[in-house]
N, C-alpha and C positions, 0 to 999 in steps of 0.2 A: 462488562469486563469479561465474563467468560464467552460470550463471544467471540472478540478478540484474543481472547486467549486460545478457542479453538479453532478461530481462522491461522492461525501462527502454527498452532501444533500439527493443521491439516497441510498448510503450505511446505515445513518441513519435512513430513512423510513424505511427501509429492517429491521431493527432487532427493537426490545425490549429492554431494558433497560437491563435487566435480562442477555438477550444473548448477548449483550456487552460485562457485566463483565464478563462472563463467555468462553467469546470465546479467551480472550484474544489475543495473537499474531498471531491469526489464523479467527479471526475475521473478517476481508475485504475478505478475500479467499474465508470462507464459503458463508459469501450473495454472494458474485460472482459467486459460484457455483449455491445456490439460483434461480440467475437472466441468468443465460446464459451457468451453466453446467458444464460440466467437461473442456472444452473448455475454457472459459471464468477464471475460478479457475487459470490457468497453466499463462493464460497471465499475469493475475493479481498479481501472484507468482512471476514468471520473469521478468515484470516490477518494483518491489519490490527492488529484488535483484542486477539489475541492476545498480536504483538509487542509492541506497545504497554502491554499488563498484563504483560509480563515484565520489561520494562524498569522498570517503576514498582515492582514487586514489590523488585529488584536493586534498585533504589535507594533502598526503605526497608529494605532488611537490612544492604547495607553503610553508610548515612549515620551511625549512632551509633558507627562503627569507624572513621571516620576523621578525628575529632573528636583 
């Protein structure tokens, strides 16, 4: 948890108000890139993506079980 909590606290130092709205879904990538580069961008992509398929995964296993 704090982790997360200080990947969030470091990504909002990292941008402006301005380059928030404006970066929209691409916005955590970019400061990643920012802070660590081409390198750091791809992790942060595919760590993304990842949660994202586990979560949809979990949600079609358990949805016919709590019917």
């Amino acid at each position: 948890m704090l982790i997360y909590l200080g990947l969030n606290a470091l990504f909002l130092a990292c941008g402006t108000p301005e380059r928030i709205k404006a970066g929209g879904d691409y916005f955590v990538s970019d400061i990643a890139y920012d802070i660590g580069g081409d390198g750091l961008k791809w992790v942060i992509r595919v760590t993304i993506a990842i949660s994202s398929a586990t979560s949809v995964l979990a949600m079609t296993a358990t949805a016919p079980r709590t019917a």
